[in-house]
Each structure stands twice: as structure tokens, then as C-alpha cells.
C-alpha positions, 0 to 999 in steps of 0.5 A: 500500500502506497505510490508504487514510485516510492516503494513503500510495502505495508501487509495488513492483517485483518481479523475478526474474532467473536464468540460463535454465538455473536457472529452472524453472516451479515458482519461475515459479509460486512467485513468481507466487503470492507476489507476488499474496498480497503485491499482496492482503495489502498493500493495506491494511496499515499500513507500521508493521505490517509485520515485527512480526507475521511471522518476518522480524522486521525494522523497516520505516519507510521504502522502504528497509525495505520494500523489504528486508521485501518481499525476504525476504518473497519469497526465503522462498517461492522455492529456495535460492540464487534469492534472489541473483537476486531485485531489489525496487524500492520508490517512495513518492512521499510520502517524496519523490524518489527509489527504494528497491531491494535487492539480495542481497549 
């Protein structure tokens, strides 16, 4: 994810983890769909351009942001109180080692 001129590469890793009982096939579906819009949209996006143009309005600089946009990005098009089972895991290997992931509080 990023201008493909600059060579930037970021794996994200979106999960969703609930109880059988609360999962349904509408958030199956939902987060389905959502990721894939993100996995589209993404692609050539600029990192600093991400959270300036939607209603998250929060920085994004780093994995560590861009784990948190893609978070809200996803808990926004899922039921409420699925967020709290939602996990994004974010590695940019041009940053250096190491991984982002965000959990709900």
C-alpha cells in the first residue's frame, strides 16, 4: 500500500474474532466487503493521505497509525460492540523490524 514510485510495502492483517454465538453472516459479509474496498482503495494511496480526507480524522505516519486508521476504518462498517473483537496487524518492512497491531481497549 502506497505510490508504487516510492516503494513503500505495508501487509495488513485483518481479523475478526467473536464468540460463535455473536457472529452472524451479515458482519461475515460486512467485513468481507470492507476489507476488499480497503485491499482496492489502498493500493495506491499515499500513507500521508490517509485520515485527512475521511471522518476518522486521525494522523497516520507510521504502522502504528495505520494500523489504528485501518481499525476504525473497519469497526465503522461492522455492529456495535464487534469492534472489541476486531485485531489489525500492520508490517512495513521499510520502517524496519518489527509489527504494528491494535487492539480495542
Amino acid at each position: 500500500m502506497c505510490s508504487p514510485d516510492r516503494g513503500h510495502r505495508y501487509e495488513i492483517t485483518v481479523e475478526l474474532k467473536t464468540p460463535v454465538t455473536l457472529t452472524r453472516e451479515e458482519q461475515s459479509a460486512a467485513l468481507r466487503i470492507v476489507v476488499a474496498e480497503l485491499e482496492r482503495d489502498l493500493q495506491y494511496r499515499e500513507l500521508e493521505r490517509l485520515g485527512v480526507d475521511d471522518s476518522a480524522a486521525m494522523a497516520v505516519t507510521d504502522r502504528f497509525g495505520l494500523a489504528r486508521w485501518v481499525h476504525a476504518t473497519v469497526a465503522r462498517r461492522l455492529a456495535d460492540g464487534m469492534d472489541q473483537h476486531l485485531r489489525v496487524r500492520v508490517e512495513a518492512h521499510a520502517e524496519g523490524p518489527g509489527t504494528a497491531v491494535f487492539l480495542p481497549t
